[in-house]
Steps between C-alpha positions, in 0.01 A plus 500: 500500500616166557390154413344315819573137380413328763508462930697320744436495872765532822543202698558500907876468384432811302592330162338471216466310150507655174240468282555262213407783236779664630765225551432456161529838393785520683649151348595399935516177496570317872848602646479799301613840700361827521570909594260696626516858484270700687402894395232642745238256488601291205671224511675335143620122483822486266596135393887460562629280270717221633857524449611183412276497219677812381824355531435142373724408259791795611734241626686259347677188537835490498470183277206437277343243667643507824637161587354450898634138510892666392429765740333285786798212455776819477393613864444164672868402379635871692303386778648207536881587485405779743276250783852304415733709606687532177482855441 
């Protein structure tokens, strides 16, 4: 049979809050998202796991570090011999 930990009421919105015990259960922190899959009458809460904590570090630089300023200085000069007309 399964564990009851704890209760959570319906608001007029029809929302409700998850119990601490299971946020922590859980590990949902705020921002977190969640599937629910419904079979007859029961309904299961499945943590998705954010993506761009799965991918973090999968891209890199083309230069280690990036230079911003050399980038940033790069683009304003094409900018300007564009606005100036001297393609």
């Amino acid at each position: 049979m399964p564990k009851v930990i704890d209760k959570s009421f319906l608001t007029k919105k029809s929302q409700i809050t998850l119990p601490k015990k299971v946020r922590d259960l859980l590990k949902l922190k705020p921002g977190d998202q969640v599937n629910f899959e419904v079979e007859g009458n029961v309904v299961r809460i499945i943590p998705m796991p954010s993506r761009i904590e799965d991918n973090f570090g999968k891209v890199t630089p083309r230069k280690k570090p990036e230079n911003f300023a050399e980038i940033r200085k790069d683009m304003e000069e094409k900018i300007g011999v564009e606005v100036a007309g001297e393609f």
